[in-house]
ROTORSE-568210 format. One line per 5 residues: number of its first residue (from 1); their letters; for each residue x, y, z of C-alpha. Coordinates in Angstrom, 2 decimals. Layout:
<rs>
NUM> A> X:Y:Z ~ ...
</rs>
This chain:
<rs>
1> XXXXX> -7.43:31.16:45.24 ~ -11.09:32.50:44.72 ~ -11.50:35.96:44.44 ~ -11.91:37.62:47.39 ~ -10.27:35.77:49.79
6> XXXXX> -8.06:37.20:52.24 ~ -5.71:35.61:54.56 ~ -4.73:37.46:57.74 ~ -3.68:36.46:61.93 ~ -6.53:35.69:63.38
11> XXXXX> -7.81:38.47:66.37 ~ -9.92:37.97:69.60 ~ -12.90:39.30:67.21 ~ -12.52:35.93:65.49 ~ -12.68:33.72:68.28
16> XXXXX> -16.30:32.84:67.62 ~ -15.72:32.26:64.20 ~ -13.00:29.86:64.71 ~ -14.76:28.19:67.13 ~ -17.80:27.97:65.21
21> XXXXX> -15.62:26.42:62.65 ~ -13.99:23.43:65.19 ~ -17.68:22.66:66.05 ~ -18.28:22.03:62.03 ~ -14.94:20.12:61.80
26> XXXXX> -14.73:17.83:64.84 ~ -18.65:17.58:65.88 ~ -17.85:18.16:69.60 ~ -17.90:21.46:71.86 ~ -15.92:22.24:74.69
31> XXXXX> -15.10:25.28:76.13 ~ -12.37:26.93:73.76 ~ -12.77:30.25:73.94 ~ -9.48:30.98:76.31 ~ -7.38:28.76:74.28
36> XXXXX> -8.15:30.66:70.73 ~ -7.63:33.66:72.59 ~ -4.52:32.77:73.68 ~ -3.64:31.29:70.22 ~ -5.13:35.08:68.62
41> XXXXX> -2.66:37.07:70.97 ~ 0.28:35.06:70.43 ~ -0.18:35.22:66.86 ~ -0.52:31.56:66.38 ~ -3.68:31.55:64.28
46> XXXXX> -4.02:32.95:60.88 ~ -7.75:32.92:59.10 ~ -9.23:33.25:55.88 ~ -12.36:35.31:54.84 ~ -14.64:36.34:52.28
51> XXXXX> -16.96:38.69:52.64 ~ -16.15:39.17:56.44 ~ -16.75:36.23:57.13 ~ -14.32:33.47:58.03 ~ -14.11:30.33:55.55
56> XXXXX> -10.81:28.47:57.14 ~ -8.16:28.90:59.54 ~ -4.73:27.51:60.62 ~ -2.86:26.96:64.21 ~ 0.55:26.62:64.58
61> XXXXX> 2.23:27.13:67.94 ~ 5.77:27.67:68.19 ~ 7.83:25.05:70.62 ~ 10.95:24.38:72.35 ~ 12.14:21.00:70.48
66> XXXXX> 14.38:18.93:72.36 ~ 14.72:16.74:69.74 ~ 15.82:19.13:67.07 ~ 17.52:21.45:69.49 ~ 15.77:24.71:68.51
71> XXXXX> 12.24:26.23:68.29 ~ 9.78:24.91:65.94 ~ 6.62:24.67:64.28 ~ 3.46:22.01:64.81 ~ 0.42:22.89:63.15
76> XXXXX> -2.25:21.56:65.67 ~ -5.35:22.15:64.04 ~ -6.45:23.22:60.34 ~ -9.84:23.50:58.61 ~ -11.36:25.03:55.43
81> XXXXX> -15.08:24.16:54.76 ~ -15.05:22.15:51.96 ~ -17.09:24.22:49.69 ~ -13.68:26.49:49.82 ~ -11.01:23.54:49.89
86> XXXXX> -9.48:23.06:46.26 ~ -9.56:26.73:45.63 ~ -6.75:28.16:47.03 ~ -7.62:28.87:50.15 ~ -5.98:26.08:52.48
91> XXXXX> -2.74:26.86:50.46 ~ -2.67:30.52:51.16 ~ -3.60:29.68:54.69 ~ -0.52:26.87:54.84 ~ 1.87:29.40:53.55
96> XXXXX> 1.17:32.33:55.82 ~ 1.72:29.66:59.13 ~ 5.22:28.77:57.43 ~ 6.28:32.26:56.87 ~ 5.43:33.63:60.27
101> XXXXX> 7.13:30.42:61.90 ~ 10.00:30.88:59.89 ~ 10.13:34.77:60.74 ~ 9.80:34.11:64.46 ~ 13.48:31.26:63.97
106> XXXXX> 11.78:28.18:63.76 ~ 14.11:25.35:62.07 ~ 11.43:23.20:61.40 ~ 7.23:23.17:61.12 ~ 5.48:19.17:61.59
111> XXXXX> 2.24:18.28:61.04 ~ -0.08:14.98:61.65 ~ -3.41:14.19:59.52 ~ -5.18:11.03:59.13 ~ -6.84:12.99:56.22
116> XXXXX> -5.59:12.00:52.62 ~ -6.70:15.18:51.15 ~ -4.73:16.96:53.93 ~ -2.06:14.72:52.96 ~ -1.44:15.88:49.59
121> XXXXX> -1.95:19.48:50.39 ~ 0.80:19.50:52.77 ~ 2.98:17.14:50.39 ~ 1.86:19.67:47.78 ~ 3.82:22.20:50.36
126> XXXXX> 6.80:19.94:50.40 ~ 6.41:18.26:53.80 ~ 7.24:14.60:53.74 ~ 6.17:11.34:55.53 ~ 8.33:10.81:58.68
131> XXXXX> 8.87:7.64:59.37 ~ 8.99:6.50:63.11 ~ 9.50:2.93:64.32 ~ 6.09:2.38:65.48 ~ 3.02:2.91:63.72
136> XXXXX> 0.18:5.22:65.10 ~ -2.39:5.05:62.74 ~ -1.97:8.94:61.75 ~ 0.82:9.95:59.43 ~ 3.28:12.39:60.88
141> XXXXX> 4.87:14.78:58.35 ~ 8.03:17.35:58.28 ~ 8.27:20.23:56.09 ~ 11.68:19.48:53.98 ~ 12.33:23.75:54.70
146> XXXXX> 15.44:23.15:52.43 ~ 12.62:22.46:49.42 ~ 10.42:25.23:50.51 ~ 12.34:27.74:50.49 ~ 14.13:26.97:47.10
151> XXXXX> 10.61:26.73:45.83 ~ 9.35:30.14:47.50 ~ 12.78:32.05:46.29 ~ 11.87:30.17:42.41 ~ 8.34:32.05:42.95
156> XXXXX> 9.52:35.13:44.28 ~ 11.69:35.63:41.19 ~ 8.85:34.58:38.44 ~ 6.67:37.26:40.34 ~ 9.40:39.76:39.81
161> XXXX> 10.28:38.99:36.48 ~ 6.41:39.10:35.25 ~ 6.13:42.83:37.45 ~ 8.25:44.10:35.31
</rs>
């Protein structure tokens, strides 16, 4: 990750920011102030900066899943500018959603992109392709949390072993 980057929630002081950066993103404004308010209090949104100013930011709400039976994840929206993509940055941002879903019980965290660089970065993060019976033009992935979580305890381990 470039130096100087920090990843932290996201807070009502931020909701411009985020905003700003949807505009950027999708090229259409609506009125979204409430709704990244709401996201900021329920700890939903996590952002990056540098320099105080925000550079990317993640949403992932927390659901009721009849399907799987238990609370989880969907990551509805997430945007780095580009000069900051490659860097580190969307991968510190990814990681800090899946923690803080996993700390509040989730069993499982999805995601949809029609983005192939978004693709590999969540592949990267070991979510894989789900495959439905229809086909809806976007590709709908599941984190394999089995896979992460191996690979985060692997990480945690190297980190202590080169501490010491």
């Amino acid at each position: 990750m470039q130096p100087s980057i920090k990843v932290r929630k996201g807070t009502v002081e931020d909701i411009s920011s985020i905003e700003r950066l949807l505009v950027k993103w999708l090229n259409w404004k609506i009125p979204r102030q409430e709704s990244i308010k709401r996201a900021t209090k329920n700890g939903e949104v996590f952002v990056a900066e540098k320099q105080g100013k925000v550079v990317g930011f993640i949403h992932c709400v927390i659901h009721e899943d009849l399907i799987d039976g238990a609370p989880n994840g969907f990551i509805t929206a997430f945007y780095v500018l580009p000069r900051f993509r490659r860097s580190g940055v969307g991968s510190a941002l990814l990681n800090a959603a899946i923690l803080n879903a996993f700390e509040k019980g989730v069993v499982g965290i999805e995601a949809s992109t029609a983005n192939p660089e978004a693709r590999q970065l969540y592949e990267k993060h070991h979510f894989k392709q789900f495959v439905g019976k229809s086909n809806m033009g976007e590709i709908f992935l599941e984190l394999n949390t089995d896979e992460y979580k191996k690979n985060l305890e692997i990480k945690r381990a190297i980190r202590s072993t080169q501490s010491k």
